[in-house]
N, C-alpha and C positions, 0 to 999 in steps of 0.2 A: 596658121592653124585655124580651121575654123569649127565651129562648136554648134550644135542643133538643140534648142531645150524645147519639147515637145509634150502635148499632154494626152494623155490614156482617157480623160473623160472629156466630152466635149462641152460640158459647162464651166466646172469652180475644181480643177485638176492641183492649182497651186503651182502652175507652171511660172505666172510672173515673178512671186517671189521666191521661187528656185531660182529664174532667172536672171533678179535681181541680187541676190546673193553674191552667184555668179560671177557675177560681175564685179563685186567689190572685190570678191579673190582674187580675178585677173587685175583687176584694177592694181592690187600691189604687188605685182610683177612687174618685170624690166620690159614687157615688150608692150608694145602701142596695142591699146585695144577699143574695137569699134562696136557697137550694139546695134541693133536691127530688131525692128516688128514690122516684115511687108505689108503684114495687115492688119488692119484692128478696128473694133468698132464699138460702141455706147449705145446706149438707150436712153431713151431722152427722159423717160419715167424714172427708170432704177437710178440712171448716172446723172439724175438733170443739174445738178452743183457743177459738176467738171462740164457737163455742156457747157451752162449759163457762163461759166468760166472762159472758156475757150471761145465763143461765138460772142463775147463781150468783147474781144481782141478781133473778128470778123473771121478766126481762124475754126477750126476742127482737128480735134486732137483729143487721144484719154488719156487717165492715169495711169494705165498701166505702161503706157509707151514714157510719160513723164519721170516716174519713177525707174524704168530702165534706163534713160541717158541719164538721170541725177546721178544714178551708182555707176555708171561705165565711167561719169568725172569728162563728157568729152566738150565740146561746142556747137557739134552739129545741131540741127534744127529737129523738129519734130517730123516736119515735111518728107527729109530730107533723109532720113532712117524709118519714118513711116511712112511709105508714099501713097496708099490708102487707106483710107477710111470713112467709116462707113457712120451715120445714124441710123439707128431704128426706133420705131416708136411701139407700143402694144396696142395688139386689134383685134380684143377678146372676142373668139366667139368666128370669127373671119379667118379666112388664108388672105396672105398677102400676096401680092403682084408676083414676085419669086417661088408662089408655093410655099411661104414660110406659116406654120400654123400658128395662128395669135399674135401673130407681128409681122410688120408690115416694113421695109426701110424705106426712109424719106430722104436723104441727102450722101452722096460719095460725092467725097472729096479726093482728087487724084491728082499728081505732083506731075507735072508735065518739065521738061527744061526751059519754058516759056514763065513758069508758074503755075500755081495752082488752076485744075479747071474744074467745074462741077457737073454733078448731074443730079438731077433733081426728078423725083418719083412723080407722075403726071397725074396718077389716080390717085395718091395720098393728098390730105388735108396736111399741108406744110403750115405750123403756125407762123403767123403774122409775125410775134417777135424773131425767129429763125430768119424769117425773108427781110425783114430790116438791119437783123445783126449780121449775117451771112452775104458774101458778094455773090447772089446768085440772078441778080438782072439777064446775065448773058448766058447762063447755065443750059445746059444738054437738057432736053424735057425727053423722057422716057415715059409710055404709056404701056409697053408690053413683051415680052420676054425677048423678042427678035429685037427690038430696041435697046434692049440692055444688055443683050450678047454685044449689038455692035458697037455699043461706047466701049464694052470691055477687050473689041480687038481694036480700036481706036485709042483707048486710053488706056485703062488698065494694063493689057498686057506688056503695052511698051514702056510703062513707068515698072513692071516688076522685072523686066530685063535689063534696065538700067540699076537697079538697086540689087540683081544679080552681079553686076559687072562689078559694084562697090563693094560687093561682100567679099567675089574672089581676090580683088585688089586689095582687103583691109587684112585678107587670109596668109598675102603671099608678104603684108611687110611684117605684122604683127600678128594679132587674134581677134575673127571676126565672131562675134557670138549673135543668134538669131534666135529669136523666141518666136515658135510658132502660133497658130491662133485656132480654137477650138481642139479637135482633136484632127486635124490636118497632119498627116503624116510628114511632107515637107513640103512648106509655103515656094521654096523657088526651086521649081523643076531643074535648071539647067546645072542646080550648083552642089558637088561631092560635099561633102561635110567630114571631117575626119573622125568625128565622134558623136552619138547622138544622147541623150537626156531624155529618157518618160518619163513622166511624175504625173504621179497619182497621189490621193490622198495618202500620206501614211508612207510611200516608199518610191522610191527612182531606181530605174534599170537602166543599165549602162550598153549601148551598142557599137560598137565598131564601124565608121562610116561605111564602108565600102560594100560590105552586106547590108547592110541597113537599104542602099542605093538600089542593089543588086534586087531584092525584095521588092521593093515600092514598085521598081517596072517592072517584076513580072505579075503583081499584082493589076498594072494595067495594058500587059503585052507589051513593056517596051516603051525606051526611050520616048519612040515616035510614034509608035501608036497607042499613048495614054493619056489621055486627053481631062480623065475626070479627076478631081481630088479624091486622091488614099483614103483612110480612115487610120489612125495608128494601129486601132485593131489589125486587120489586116496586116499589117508588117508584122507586128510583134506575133502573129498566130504562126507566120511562115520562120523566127529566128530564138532563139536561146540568149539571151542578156549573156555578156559576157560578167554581169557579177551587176548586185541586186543590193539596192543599201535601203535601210528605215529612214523613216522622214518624220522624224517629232511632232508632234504641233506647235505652234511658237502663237504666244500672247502677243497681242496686237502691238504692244511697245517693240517686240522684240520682232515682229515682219515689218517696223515699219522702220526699222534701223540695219541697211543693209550688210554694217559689216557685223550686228547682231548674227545675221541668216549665214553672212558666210562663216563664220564658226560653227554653229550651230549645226552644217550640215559638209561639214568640212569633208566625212572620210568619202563621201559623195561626190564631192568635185574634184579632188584628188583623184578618184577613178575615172573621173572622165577624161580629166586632162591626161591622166597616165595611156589609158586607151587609146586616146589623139594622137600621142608621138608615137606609140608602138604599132602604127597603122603601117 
């Protein structure tokens, strides 16, 4: 079985601790379960604790991917179920190298079979401590968007068809569950999902893999010829939730205690899961 937890807004949707939740419910089930974030990324301003954290180790990695292996209960790596990721830093006032307005990213980190390789933003001012804590001596230097298309068909792309390949493999022994990132309709092209998860503030809509799939390409003409990220908008404008649950708010003791979340939003994952097998 595999599972898509996905968010309707592209900031603060509350999709990780749905998806952490999630997770503790499968978690105390009979079948083997695996967690996935293909992508994710921090801000060195807003998250600098989990940076300082991670980059004291010479590694890259956020909480929200930390807190989804601690509830899946597995031993994989961070690496290893998140094979990108991203820093970014703020650049009030500026576009960044990407077109991003007010922020700018400094460092991708991306999971090769070799290990980890980097790439490092060639316009941004990378702090001094970053380039001492981080192994980025030998790192990819990108200067402009041709440059950083081509690390992402050189790297990128080929660490998310490998972490493609884990997903269907954790789908066919057990339950692979993915949490997607911003409002990205689904992070790996290649892979069906048998049920999908939106969450928004306040409520999750349950979708049926197969349409949900069915939608996304013809949102981009087709398997082969879609090249861009979806928006969840867009899918959800083209399908009908097969059934639409409330999502409480939970005080901070209670998001930060997974199997708190899975109760709490129990009749929720219930439908999800129920939707998976009646695919």
């Amino acid at each position: 079985m595999r599972l898509l937890v996905a968010g309707g807004d592209p900031v603060d949707a509350g999709k990780t601790t749905f998806a952490v939740g999630l997770a503790a419910r499968l978690r105390a089930g009979d079948d083997p379960l695996a967690a996935f974030k293909p992508r994710a990324g921090n801000d060195r301003w807003f998250d600098h604790g989990d940076v300082r954290r991670a980059a004291s180790e010479g590694r890259l990695y956020g909480k929200d991917v930390r807190r989804l292996l601690d509830a899946a209960d597995g031993d994989a790596t961070h690496e290893r179920r998140n094979p990108i990721h991203r820093l970014w830093r703020p650049t009030p006032g500026t576009t960044g190298l990407l077109g991003e307005p007010g922020r700018t990213f400094l460092v991708d980190r991306v999971r090769t079979p070799d290990g980890d390789e980097w790439v490092v933003n060639g316009t941004a001012d990378v702090p001094d401590r970053l380039r001492r804590d981080l192994p980025l001596a030998g790192a990819r230097r990108v200067e402009s968007v041709r440059a950083v298309n081509d690390a992402m068909r050189d790297l990128h792309l080929p660490a998310l068809d490998r972490v493609a390949g884990d997903v269907r493999e954790a789908g066919e022994e057990g339950v692979a569950l993915v949490e997607s990132y911003g409002d990205v309709a689904t992070p790996l092209r290649e892979v069906r999902f048998d049920a999908v998860a939106v969450v928004d503030p306040g409520r999750c809509r349950v979708y049926g893999g197969e349409r949900w799939a069915v939608a996304r390409d013809a949102a981009t003409g087709g398997r082969e010829e879609g090249k861009l990220e979806v928006r969840v908008g867009r899918v959800t404008d083209m399908l009908d939730p097969v059934s639409t649950h409330d999502l409480r708010p939970l005080p901070a003791a209670e998001r930060a205690d997974p199997d708190a979340v899975a109760d709490a939003y129990r009749e929720a994952y219930d439908a999800l899961v129920a939707t998976a097998r009646d695919r």
